[in-house]
C-alpha positions as CSV (number, residue, x, y, z in Angstrom):
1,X,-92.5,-73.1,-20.3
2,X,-88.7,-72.6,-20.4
3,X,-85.9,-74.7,-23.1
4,X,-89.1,-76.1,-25.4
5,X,-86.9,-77.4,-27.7
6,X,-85.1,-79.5,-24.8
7,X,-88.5,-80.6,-23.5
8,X,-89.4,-81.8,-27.2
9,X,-85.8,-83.3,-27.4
10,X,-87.0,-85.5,-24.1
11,X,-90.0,-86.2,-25.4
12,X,-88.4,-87.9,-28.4
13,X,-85.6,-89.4,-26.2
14,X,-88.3,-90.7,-23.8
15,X,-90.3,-92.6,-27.0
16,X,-87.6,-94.1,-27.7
17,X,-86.2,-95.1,-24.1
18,X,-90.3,-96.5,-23.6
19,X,-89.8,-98.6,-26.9
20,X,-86.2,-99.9,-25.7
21,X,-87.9,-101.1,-22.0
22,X,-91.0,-102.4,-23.4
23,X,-89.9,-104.7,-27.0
24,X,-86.6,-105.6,-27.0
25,X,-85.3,-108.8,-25.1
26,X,-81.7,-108.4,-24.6
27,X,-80.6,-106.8,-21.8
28,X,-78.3,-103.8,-23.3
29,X,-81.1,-102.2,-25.0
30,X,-83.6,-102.7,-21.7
31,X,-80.4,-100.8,-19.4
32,X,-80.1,-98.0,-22.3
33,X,-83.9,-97.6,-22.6
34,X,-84.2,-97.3,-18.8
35,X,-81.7,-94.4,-18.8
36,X,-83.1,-92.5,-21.8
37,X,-86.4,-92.3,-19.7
38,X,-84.4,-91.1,-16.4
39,X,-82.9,-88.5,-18.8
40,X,-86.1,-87.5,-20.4
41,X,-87.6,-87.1,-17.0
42,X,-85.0,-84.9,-16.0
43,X,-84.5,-82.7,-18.5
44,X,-88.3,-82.4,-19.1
45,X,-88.3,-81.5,-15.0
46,X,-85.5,-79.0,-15.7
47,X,-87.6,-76.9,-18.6
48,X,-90.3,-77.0,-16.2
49,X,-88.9,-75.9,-13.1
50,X,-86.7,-73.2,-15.1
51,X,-82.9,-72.6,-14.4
52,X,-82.9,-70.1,-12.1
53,X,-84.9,-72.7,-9.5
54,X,-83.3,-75.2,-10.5
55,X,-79.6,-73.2,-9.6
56,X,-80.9,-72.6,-6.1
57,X,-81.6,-76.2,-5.6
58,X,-77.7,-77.0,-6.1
59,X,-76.6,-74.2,-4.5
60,X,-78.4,-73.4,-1.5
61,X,-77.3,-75.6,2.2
62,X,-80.9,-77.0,2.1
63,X,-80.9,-78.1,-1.3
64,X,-77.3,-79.8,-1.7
65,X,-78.8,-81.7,1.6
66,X,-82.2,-82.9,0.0
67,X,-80.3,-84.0,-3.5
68,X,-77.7,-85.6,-1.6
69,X,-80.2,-87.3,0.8
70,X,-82.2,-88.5,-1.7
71,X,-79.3,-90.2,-3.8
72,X,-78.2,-91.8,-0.7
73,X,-82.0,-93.2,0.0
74,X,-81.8,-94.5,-3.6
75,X,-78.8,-96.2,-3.3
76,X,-78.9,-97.6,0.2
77,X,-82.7,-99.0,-1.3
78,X,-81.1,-100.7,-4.5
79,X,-79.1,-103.0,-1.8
80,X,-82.1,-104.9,-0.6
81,X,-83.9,-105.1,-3.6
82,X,-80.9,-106.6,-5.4
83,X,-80.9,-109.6,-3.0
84,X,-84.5,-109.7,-2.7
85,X,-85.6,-108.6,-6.2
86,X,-89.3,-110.4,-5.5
87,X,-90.2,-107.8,-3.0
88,X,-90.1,-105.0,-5.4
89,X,-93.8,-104.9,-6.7
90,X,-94.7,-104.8,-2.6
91,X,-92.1,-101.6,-2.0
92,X,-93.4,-100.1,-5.1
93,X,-97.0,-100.9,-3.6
94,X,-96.3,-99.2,-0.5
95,X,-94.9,-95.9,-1.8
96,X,-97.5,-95.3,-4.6
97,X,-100.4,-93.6,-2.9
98,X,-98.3,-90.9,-1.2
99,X,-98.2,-87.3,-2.5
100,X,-96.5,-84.5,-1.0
101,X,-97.0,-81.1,-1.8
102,X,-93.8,-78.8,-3.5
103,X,-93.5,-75.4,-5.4
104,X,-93.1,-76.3,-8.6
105,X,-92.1,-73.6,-10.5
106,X,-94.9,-70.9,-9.7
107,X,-97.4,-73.4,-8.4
108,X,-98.1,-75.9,-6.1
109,X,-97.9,-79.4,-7.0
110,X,-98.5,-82.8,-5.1
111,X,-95.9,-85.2,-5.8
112,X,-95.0,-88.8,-6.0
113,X,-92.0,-88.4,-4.2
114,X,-91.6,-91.4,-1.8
115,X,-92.9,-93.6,-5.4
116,X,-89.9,-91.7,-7.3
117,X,-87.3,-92.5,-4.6
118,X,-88.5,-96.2,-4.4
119,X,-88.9,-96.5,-8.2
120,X,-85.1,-95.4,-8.9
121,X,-83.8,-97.5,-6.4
122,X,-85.8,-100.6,-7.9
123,X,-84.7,-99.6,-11.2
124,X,-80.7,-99.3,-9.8
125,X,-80.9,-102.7,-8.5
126,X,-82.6,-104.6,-11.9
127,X,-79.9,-102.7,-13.3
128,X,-77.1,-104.3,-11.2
129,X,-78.9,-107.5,-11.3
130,X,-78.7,-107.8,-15.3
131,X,-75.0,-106.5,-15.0
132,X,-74.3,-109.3,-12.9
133,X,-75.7,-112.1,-15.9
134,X,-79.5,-112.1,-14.7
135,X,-81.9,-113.0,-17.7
136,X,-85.2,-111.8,-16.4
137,X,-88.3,-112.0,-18.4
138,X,-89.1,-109.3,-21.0
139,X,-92.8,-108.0,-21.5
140,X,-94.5,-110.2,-24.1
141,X,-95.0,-109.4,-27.2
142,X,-98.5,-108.9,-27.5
143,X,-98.9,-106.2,-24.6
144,X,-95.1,-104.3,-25.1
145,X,-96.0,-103.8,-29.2
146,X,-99.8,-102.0,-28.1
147,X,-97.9,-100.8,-24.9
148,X,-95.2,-99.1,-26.6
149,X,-97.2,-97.9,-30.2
150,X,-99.5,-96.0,-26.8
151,X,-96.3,-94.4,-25.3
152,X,-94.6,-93.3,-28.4
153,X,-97.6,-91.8,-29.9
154,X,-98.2,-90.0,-26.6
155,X,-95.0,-88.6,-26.5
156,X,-94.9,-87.2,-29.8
157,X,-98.2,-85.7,-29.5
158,X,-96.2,-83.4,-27.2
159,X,-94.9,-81.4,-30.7
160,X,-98.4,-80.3,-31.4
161,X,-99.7,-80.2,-28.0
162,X,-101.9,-77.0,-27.0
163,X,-100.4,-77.1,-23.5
164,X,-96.3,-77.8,-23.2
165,X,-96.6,-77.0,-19.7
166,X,-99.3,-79.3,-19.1
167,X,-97.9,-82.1,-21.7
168,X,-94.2,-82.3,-19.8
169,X,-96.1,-82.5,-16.3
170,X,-98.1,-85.3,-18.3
171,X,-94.8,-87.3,-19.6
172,X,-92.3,-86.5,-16.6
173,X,-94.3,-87.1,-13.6
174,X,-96.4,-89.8,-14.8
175,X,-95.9,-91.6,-18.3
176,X,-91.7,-92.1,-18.5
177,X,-92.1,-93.1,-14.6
178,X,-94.2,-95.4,-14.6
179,X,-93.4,-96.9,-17.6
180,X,-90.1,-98.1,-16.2
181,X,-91.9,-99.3,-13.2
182,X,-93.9,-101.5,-15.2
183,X,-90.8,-102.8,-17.1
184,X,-88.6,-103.5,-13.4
185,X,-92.6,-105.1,-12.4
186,X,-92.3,-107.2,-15.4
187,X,-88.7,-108.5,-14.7
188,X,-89.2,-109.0,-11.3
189,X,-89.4,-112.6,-9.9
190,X,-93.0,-113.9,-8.7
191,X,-92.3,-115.7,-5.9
192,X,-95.3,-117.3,-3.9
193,X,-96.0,-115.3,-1.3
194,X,-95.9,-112.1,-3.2
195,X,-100.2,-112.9,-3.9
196,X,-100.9,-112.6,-0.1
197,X,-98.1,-109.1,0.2
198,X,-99.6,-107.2,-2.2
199,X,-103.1,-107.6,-0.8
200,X,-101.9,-107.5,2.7
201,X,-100.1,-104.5,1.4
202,X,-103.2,-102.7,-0.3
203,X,-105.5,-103.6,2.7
204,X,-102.6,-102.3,5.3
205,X,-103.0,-99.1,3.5
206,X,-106.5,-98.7,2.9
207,X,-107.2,-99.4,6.6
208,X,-104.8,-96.6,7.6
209,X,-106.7,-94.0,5.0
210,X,-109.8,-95.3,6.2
211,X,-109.2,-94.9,9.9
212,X,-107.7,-91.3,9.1
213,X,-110.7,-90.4,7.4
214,X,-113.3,-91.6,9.9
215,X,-111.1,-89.8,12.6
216,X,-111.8,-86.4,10.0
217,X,-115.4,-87.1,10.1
218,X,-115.6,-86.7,13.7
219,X,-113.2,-84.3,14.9
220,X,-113.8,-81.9,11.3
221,X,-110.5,-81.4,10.1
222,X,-109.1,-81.7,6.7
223,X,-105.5,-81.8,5.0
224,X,-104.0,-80.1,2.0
225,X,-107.9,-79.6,0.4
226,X,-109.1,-75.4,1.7
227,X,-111.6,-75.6,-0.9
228,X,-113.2,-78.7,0.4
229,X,-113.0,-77.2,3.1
230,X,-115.1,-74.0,2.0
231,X,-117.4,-76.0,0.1
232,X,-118.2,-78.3,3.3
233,X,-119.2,-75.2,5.0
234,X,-122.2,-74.7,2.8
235,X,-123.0,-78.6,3.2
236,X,-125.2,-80.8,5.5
237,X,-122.4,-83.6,5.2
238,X,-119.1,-83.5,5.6
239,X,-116.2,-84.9,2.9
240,X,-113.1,-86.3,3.8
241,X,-110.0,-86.8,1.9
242,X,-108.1,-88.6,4.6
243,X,-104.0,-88.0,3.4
244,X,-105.1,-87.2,0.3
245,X,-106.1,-83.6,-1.8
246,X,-109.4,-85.1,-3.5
247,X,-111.8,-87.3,-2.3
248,X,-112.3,-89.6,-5.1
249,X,-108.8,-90.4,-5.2
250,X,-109.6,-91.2,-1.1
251,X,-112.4,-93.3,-2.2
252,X,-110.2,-95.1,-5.1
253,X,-107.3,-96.2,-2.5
254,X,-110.7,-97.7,-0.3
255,X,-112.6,-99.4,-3.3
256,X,-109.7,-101.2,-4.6
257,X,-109.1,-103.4,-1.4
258,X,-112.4,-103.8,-1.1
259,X,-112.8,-105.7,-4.0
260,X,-109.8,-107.4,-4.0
261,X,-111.0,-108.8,-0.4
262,X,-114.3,-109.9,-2.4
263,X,-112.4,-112.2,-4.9
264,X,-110.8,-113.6,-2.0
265,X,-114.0,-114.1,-0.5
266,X,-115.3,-115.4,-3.8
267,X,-112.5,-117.3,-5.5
268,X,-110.9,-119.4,-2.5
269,X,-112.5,-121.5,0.6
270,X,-111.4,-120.3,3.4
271,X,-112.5,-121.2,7.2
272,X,-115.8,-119.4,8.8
273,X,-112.9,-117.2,11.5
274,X,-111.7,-116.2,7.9
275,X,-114.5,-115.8,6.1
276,X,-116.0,-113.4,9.7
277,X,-112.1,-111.2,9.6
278,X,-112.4,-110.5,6.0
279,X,-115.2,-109.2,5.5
280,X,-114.8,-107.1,9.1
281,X,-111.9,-105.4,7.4
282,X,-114.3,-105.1,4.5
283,X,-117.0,-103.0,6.4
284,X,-114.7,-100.7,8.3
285,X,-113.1,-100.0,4.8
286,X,-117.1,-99.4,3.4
287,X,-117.4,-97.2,6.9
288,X,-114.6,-95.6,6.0
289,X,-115.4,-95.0,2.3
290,X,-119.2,-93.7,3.5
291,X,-117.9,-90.5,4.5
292,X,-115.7,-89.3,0.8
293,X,-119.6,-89.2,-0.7
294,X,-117.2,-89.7,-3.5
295,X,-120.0,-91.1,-6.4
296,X,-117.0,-92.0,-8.7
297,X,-116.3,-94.0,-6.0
298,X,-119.3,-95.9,-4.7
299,X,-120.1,-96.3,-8.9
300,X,-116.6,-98.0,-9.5
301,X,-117.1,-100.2,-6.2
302,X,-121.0,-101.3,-7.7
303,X,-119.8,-102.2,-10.9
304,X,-116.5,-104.0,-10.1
305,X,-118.2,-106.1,-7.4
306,X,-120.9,-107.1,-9.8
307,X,-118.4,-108.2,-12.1
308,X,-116.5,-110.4,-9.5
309,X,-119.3,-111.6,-8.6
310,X,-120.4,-112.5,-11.9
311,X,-117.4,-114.3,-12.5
312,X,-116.8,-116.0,-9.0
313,X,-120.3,-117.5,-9.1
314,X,-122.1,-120.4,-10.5
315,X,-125.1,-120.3,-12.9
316,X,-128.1,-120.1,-10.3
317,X,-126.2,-117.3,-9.0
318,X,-125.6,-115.4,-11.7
319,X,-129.2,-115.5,-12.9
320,X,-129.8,-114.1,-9.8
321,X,-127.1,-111.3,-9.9
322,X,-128.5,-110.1,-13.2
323,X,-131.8,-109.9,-12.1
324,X,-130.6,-107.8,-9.5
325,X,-128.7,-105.0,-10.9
326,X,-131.3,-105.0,-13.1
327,X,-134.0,-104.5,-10.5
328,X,-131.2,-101.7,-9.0
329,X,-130.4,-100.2,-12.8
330,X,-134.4,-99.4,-13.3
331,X,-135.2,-98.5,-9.6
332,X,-132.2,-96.0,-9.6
333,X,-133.5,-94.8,-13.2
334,X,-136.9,-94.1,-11.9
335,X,-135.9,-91.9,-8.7
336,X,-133.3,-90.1,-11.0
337,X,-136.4,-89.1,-13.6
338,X,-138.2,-87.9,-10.1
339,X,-135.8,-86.3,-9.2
340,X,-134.4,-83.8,-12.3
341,X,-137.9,-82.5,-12.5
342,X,-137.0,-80.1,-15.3
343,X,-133.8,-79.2,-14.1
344,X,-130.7,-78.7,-16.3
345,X,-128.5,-81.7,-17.4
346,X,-125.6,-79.4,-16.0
347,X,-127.3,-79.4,-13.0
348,X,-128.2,-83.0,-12.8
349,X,-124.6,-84.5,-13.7
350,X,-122.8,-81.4,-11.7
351,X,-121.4,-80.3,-14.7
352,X,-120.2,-83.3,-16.4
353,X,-122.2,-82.7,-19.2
354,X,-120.8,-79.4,-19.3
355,X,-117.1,-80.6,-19.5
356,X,-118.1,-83.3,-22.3
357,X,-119.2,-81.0,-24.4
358,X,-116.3,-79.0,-24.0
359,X,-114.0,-82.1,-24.1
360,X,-116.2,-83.0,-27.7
361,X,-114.8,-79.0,-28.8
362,X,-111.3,-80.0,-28.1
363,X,-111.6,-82.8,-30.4
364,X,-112.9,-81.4,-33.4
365,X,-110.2,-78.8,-33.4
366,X,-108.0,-81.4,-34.4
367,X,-109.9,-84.9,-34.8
368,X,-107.0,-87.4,-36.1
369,X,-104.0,-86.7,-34.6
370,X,-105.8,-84.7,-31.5
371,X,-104.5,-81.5,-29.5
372,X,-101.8,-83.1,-28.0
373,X,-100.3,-84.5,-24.4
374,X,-101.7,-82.7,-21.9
375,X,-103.9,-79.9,-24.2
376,X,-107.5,-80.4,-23.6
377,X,-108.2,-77.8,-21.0
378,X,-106.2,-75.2,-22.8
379,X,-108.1,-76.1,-26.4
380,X,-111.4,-76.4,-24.5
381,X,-110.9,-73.2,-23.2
382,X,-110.0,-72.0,-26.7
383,X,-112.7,-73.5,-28.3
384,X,-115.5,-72.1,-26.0
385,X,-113.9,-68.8,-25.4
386,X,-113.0,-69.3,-22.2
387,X,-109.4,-67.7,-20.8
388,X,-109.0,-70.0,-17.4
389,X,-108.6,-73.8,-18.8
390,X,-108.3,-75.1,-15.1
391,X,-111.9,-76.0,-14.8
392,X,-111.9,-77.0,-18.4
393,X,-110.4,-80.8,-17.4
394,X,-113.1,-83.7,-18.6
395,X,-112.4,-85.8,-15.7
396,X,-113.5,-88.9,-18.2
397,X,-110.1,-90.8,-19.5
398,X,-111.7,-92.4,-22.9
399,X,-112.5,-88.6,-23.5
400,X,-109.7,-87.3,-22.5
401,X,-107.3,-89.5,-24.9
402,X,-109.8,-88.9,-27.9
403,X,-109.7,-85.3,-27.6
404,X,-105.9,-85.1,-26.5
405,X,-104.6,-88.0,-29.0
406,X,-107.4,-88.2,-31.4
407,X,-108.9,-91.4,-33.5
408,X,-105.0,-92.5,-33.9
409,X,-104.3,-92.5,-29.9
410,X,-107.7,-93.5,-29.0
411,X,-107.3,-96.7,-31.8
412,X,-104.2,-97.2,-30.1
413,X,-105.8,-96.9,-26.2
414,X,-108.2,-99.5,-27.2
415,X,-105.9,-102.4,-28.6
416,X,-104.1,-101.3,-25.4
417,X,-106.7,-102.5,-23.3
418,X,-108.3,-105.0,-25.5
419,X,-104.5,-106.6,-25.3
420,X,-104.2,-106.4,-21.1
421,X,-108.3,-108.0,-21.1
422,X,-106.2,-110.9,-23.5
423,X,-103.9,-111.2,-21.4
424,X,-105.8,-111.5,-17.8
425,X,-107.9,-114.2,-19.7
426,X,-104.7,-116.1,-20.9
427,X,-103.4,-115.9,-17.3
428,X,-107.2,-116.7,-15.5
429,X,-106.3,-120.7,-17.2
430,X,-102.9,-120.8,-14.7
431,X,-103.8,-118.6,-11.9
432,X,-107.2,-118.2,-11.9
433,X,-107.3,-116.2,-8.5
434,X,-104.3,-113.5,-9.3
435,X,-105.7,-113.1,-12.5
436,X,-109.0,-112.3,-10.8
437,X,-107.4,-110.1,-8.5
438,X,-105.9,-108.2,-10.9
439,X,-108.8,-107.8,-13.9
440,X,-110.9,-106.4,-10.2
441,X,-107.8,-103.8,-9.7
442,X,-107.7,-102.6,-13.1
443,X,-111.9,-102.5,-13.5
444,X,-112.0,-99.9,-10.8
445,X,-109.5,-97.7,-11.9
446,X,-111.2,-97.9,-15.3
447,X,-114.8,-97.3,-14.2
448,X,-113.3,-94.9,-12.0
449,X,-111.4,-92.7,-15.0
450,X,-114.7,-92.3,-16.8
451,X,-116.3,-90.6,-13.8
452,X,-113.1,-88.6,-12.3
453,X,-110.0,-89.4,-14.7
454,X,-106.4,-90.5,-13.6
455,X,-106.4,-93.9,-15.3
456,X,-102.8,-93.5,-16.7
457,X,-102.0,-91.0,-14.0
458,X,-102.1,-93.5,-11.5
459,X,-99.0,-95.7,-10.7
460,X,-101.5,-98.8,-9.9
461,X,-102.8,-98.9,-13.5
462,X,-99.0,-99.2,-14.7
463,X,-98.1,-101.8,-11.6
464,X,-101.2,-104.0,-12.4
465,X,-100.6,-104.2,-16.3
466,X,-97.1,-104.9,-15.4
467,X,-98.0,-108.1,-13.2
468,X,-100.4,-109.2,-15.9
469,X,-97.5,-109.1,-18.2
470,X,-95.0,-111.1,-15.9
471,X,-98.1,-113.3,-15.3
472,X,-98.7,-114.2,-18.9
473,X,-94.3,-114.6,-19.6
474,X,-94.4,-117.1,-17.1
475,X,-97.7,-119.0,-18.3
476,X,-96.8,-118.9,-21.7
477,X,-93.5,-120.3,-20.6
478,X,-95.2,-122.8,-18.8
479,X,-97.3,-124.2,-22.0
480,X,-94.0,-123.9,-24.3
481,X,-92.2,-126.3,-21.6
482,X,-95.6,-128.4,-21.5
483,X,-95.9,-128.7,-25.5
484,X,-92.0,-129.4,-25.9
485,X,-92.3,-132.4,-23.3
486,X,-95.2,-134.2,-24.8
487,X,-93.0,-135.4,-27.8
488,X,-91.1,-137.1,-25.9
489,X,-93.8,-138.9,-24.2
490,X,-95.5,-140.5,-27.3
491,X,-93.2,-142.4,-28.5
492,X,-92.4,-144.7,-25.4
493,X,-95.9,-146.7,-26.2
494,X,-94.8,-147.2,-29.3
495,X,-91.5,-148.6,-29.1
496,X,-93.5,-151.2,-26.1
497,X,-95.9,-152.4,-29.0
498,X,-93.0,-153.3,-31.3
């Protein structure tokens, strides 16, 4: 990695920017902190791509055009969302699931890009919009203090990190993103019909991946993945990946409106022609899920629905429910002790046990403060001798940040998420249905990161916490406006009596 003393100089400059978003309320400190974490960004892309790339960007034809194109897309997108500031979460919706693949550096990476274009221009416009005298709502307290405490310790980790490359890839593509997408998310208005645009939204797209990934299943062709493609050659089945590289990150984008249909289902009445639609779009998206054999993916989808479900019904059917799964848990335990028949647990997990054992030898290297942003494969591969960390990754998030942050980060991941649970039960009293929606969005991404990873690498997690957290401003707004009035009100008996 090229300039590590810039890329440490961003990480600090990012901490800080993340801290200035997140905790402060006035809006100077919001409009500096948002530019700190656009400079961190850049300068930590600049000591990844190296100088001499980065010189034929600016002076070749072809790059002056792209640079100058995608300023202009930024710009020309900050106009809308500046007079329609409610429709940002839906734009950032749209653009998050697309990745497209670009040399970065010496390798090949698959990019946000359409989310990065969208996400500056939503940032551009809360910027003019505060410039102008708005007062949007700031993240409250009790998730920007866990939030930020996450961030900042993340970012510093990046100093001791075992992997710089791997650590700025972590912090510039992901972490300083999406962290200032969760603070524009946060100050952006909530207008009522932005319930029914995000799930048309979601379901929009996960019909279009569904119904390219059924079309793959039949006519055998695959994009951006010539290794599933090898490995489906020695296969009775076939795996799809639809527009993406992965097929669990196919199955995610197909789980999530699935359940989010389900607490439709569940939480509101709606009419039989409804009720028949919904859950149509529901078994095309299963259909279209079937064919990822993604088991990250079918696991995240049992769980969550079990868990809507369990919410969304009454007592006799909750008895029921549990009864069920646990029917399901111990019929699915006895054909799994058929079927190992004395072979290895590697075997058996297709080497998950493998890569948490070698995830538990990154983290005694360094058991507090951990190995750092981004450094597990290259300490796993340290620790067991190994010379190639890329199939060292431990695809399990709660792993992942123990072994990469140690007991500190993982202390600080856990009052993270205890905090957002708080928060989606504080909200459930006011909007009872969003907050459904959204404790259903963020249980399959978690269930999913302990079986493939990409919790906090995936813009939904960050757009999720960040409507939970404009959710709970405007309900705890709406109790301090209730408490304030009731004063008033007692009196007037009162002064009648007299």
């Amino acid at each position: 990695m090229e300039h590590t003393t810039l890329a440490q100089l961003a990480a600090l400059v990012g901490a800080l920017g993340a801290v200035l978003v997140l905790i402060p309320r006035g809006r100077f400190f919001v409009i500096v902190g948002l530019v700190m974490l656009g400079a961190a960004t850049c300068a930590l892309a600049v000591s990844l791509v190296g100088v001499d790339d980065l010189e034929l960007l600016v002076e070749e034809p072809l790059g002056l055009v792209a640079v100058g194109a995608g300023a202009l897309a930024i710009c020309v997108g900050a106009l809308p969302l500046v007079r329609h500031p409610g429709a940002t979460p839906v734009v950032l919706l749209l653009a998050a699931p697309f990745r497209v693949p670009v040399e970065l550096g010496d390798e090949e990476a698959f990019l946000l890009l359409p989310l990065y274009v969208v996400l500056a221009a939503a940032v551009l416009a809360l910027a003019v919009r505060m410039l102008r005298g708005e007062h949007p709502p700031a993240v409250p307290f009790a998730l920007a203090l866990p939030l930020a405490a996450f961030v900042t310790f993340a970012s510093i980790s990046f100093f001791w990190t075992w992997d710089e490359r791997a650590g700025g890839i972590a912090l510039a593509f992901f972490v300083f993103p999406f962290v200032a997408g969760l603070g524009v998310v946060v100050r952006s208005p909530l207008t009522p019909w932005l319930p029914r645009a995000l799930v048309a939204t979601l379901v929009g797209l996960g019909s279009l991946f569904a119904a390219i990934g059924i079309w793959q299943a039949q006519s055998r062709t695959l994009f951006f993945s010539p290794s599933l493609e090898v490995a489906n050659a020695y296969t009775t089945f076939f795996r799809v990946t639809s527009l993406f590289k992965d097929p669990s990150l196919y199955g995610r984008y197909l789980v999530l409106p699935i359940v989010v249909l389900l607490v439709v289902l569940l939480a509101r009445r709606t009419r039989p022609v409804v009720w028949i639609s919904l859950a149509a779009v529901v078994a095309f998206l299963f259909f279209g899920l079937f064919f990822s054999y993604s088991q990250s993916s079918f696991v995240a989808l049992f769980v969550t629905v079990a868990a809507v479900a369990f919410v969304a019904g009454d007592r006799r059917f909750r008895v029921v429910l549990v009864a069920c799964a646990v029917a399901a848990t111990l019929a699915a335990g006895a054909v799994a002790a058929t079927s190992i028949d004395g072979r290895s647990a590697r075997d058996v997990t297709s080497g998950r046990s493998r890569l948490v054992d070698i995830t538990y030898e990154a983290f005694r290297l360094r058991p507090i403060a951990g190995v750092g942003v981004g450094g597990q494969p290259a300490a796993s591969a340290e620790a067991t001798g190994r010379r190639s960390a890329r199939r060292n990754a431990s695809h399990t998030t709660p792993l992942t940040v123990l072994s990469e942050l140690g007991v500190v980060g993982f202390a600080l991941y856990a009052w993270m998420l205890g905090a957002v649970g708080w928060a989606l039960v504080r909200i459930a009293r006011v909007e009872r249905t969003f907050a459904l929606g959204l404790a259903a969005v963020l249980s399959v991404l978690f269930v999913h990161s302990l079986l493939y990873a990409g919790f906090f690498e995936d813009p939904l997690t960050w757009g999720a916490i960040g409507l939970a957290a404009a959710l709970l401003a405007r309900a705890s707004g709406t109790e301090e406006a209730t408490v304030v009035a009731r004063p008033a009100e007692r009196p007037a008996p009162g002064v009648l009596a007299h």
